[in-house]
PAMAR-488683 format. One record per residue: residue number from 0; residue in one letter; x, y, z of N, C-alpha, C, CB in turn. Coordinates in nm, 4 decimals. Glycine has a CB too. Example, Ala and Ser with C-alpha at 12.3 -4.5 7.8 and 13.67 -1.06 7.14 Angstrom:
2
pos 0&code A&nu 1.3190&nv -0.5690&nw 0.7800&cau 1.2300&cav -0.4500&caw 0.7800&cu 1.3200&cv -0.3300&cw 0.7800&cbu 1.1308&cbv -0.4473&cbw 0.9046
pos 1&code S&nu 1.2850&nv -0.2250&nw 0.7080&cau 1.3670&cav -0.1060&caw 0.7140&cu 1.2900&cv 0.0030&cw 0.7870&cbu 1.4084&cbv -0.0598&cbw 0.5725
***
This chain:
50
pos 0&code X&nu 1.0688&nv -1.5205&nw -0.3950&cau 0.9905&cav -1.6139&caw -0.4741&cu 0.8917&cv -1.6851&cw -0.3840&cbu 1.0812&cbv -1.7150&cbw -0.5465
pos 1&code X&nu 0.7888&nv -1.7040&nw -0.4193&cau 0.6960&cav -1.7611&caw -0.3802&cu 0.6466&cv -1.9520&cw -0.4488&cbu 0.6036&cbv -1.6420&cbw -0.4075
pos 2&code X&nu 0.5550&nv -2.0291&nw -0.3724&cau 0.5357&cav -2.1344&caw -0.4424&cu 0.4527&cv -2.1507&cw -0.5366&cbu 0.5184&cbv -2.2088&cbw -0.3820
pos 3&code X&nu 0.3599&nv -1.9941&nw -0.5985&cau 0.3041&cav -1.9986&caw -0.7028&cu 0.3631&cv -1.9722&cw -0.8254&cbu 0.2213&cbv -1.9397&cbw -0.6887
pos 4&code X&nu 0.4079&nv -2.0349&nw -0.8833&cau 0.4982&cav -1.9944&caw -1.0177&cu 0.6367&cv -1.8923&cw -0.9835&cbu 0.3865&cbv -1.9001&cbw -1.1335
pos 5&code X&nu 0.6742&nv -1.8878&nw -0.8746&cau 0.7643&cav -1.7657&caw -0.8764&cu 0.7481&cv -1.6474&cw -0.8665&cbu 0.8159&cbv -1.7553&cbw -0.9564
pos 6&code X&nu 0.6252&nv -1.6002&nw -0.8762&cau 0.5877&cav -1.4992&caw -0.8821&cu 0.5162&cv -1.4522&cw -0.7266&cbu 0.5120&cbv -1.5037&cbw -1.0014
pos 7&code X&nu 0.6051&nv -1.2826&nw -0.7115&cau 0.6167&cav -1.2455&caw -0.5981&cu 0.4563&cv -1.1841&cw -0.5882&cbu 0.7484&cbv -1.1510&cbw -0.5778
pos 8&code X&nu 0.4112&nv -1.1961&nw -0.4456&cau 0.2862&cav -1.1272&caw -0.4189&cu 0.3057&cv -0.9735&cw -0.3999&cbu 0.2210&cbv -1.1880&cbw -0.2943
pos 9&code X&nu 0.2249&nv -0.9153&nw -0.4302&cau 0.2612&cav -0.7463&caw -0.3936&cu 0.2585&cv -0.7243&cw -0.2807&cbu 0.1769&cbv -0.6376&cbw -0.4412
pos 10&code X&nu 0.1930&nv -0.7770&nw -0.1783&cau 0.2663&cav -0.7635&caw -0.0507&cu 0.4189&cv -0.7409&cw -0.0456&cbu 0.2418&cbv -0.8794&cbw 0.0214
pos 11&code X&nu 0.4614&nv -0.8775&nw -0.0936&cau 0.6223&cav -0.8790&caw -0.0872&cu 0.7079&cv -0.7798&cw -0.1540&cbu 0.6706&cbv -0.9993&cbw -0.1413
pos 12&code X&nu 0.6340&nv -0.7058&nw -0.2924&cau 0.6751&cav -0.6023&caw -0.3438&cu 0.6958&cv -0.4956&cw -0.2873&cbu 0.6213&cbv -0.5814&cbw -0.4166
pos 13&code X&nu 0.6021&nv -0.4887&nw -0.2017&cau 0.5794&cav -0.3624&caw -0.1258&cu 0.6705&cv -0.3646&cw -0.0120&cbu 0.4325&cbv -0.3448&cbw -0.0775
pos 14&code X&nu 0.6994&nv -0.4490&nw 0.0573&cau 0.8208&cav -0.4569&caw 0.1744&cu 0.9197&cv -0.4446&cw 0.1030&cbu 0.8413&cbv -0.5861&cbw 0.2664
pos 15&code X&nu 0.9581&nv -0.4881&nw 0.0019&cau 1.0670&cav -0.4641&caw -0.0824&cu 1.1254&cv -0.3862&cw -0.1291&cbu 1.0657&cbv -0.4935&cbw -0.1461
pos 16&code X&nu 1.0268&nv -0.3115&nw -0.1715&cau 1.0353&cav -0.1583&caw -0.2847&cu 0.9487&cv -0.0246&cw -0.2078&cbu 0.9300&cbv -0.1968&cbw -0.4746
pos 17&code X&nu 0.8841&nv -0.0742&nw -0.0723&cau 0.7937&cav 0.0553&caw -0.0273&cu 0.6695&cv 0.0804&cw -0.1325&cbu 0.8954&cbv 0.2032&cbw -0.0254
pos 18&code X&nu 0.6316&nv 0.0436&nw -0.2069&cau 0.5044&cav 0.0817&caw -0.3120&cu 0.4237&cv 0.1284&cw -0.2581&cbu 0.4351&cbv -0.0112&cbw -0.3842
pos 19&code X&nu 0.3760&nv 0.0895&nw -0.1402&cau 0.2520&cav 0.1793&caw -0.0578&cu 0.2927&cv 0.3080&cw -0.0422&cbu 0.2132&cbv 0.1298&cbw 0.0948
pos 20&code X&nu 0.3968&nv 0.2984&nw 0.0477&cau 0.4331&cav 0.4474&caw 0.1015&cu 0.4613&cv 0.5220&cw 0.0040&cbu 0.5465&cbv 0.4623&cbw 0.1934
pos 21&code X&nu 0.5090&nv 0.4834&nw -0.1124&cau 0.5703&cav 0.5529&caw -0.2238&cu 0.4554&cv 0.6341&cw -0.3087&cbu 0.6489&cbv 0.4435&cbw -0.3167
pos 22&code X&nu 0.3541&nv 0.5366&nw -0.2886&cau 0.2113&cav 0.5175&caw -0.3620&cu 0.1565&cv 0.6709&cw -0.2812&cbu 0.1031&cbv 0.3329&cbw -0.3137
pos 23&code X&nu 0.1148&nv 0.6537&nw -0.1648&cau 0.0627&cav 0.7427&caw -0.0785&cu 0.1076&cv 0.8768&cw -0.0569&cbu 0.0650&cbv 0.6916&cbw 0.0230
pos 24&code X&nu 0.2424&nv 0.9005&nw -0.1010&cau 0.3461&cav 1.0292&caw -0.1467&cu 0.2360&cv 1.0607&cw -0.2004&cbu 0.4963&cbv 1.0236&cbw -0.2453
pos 25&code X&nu 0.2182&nv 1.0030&nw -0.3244&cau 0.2070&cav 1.1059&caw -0.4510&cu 0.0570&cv 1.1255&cw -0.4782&cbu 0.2836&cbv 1.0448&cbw -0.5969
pos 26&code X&nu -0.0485&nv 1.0329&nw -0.3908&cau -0.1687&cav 1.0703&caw -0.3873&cu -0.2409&cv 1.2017&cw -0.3409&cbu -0.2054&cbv 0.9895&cbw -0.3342
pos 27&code X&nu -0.2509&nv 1.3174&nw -0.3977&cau -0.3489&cav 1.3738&caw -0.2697&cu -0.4571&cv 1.3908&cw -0.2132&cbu -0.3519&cbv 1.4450&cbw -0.2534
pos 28&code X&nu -0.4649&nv 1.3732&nw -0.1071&cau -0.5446&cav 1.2747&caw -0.0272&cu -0.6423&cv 1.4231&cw 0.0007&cbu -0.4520&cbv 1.1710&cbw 0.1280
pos 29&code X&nu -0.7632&nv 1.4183&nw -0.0450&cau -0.8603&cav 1.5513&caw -0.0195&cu -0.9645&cv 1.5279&cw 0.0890&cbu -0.9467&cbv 1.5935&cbw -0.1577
pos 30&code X&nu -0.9362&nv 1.4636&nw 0.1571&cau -1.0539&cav 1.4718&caw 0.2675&cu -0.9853&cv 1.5600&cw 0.3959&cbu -1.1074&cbv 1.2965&cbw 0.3246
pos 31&code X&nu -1.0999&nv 1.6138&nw 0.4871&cau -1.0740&cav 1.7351&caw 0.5246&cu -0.9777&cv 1.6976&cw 0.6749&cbu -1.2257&cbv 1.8261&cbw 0.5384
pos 32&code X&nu -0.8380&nv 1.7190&nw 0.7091&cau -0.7607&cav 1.6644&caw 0.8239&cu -0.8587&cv 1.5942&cw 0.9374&cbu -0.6746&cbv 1.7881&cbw 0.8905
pos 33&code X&nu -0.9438&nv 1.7020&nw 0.9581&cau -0.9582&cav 1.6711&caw 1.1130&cu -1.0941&cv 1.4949&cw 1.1008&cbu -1.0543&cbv 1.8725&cbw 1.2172
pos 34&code X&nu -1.1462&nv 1.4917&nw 1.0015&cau -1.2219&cav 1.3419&caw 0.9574&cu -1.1247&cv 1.2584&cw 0.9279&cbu -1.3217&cbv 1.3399&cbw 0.8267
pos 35&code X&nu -0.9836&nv 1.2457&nw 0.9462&cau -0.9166&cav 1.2011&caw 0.8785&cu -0.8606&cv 1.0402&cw 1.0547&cbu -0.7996&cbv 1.3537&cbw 0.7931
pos 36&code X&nu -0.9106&nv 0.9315&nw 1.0263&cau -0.8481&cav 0.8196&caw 1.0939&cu -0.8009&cv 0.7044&cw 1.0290&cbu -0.9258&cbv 0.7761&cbw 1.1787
pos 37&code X&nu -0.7706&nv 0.7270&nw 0.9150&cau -0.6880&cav 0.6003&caw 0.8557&cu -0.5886&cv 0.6996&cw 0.7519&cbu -0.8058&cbv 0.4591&cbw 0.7570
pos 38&code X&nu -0.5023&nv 0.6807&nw 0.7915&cau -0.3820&cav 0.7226&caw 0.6817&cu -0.3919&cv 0.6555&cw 0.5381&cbu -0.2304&cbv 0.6757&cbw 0.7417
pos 39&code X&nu -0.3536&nv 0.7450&nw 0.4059&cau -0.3527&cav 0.7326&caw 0.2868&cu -0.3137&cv 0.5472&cw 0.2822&cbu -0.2449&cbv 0.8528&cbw 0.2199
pos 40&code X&nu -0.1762&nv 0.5608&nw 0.3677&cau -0.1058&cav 0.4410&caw 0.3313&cu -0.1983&cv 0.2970&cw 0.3887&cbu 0.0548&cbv 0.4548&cbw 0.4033
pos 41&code X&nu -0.2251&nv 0.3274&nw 0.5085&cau -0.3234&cav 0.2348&caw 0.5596&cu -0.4591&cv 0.1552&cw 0.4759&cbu -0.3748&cbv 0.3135&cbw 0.6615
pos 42&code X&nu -0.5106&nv 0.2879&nw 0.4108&cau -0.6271&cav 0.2678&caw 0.3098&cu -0.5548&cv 0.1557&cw 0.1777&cbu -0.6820&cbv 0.4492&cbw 0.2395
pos 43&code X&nu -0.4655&nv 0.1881&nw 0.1695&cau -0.3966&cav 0.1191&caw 0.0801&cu -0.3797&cv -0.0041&cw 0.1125&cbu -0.2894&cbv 0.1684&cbw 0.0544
pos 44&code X&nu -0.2740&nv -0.0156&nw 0.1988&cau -0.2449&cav -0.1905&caw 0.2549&cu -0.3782&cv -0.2596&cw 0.2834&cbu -0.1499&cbv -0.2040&cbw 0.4190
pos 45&code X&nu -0.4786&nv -0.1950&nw 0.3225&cau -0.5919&cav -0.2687&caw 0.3240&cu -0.6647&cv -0.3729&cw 0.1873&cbu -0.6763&cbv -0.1634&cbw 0.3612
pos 46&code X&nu -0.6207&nv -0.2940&nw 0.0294&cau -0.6495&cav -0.3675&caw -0.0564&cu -0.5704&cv -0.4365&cw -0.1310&cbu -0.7061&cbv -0.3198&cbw -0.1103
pos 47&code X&nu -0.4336&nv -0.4511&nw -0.0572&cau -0.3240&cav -0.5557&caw -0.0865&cu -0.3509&cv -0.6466&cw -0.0697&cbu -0.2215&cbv -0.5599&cbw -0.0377
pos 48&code X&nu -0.4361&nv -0.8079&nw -0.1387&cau -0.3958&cav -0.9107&caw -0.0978&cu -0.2808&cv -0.9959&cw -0.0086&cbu -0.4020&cbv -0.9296&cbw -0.1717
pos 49&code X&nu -0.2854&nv -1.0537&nw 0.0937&cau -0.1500&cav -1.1394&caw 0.1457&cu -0.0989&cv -1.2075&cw 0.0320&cbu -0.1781&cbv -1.2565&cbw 0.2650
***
């Protein structure tokens, strides 16, 4: 719980439950390996609010 109403940030969801990584499973990710410097999951946590 958090001090905004109780309500958990998805950050916290995500340490909780894995949602990113879980998220990033099931994406497939089409850009070509070798251009590849940020991992699926990375791209992700980036537009997680704290």
């Amino acid at each position: 719980m958090s001090s905004d109403f109780g309500a958990l940030s998805l950050r916290d969801a995500d340490q909780q439950m894995g949602l990113i990584s879980r998220s990033a499973d099931v994406i497939h990710d089409q850009r070509h390996p070798s251009y590849i410097e940020n991992t699926m999951s990375n791209l992700l946590s980036q537009r997680i609010p704290d």
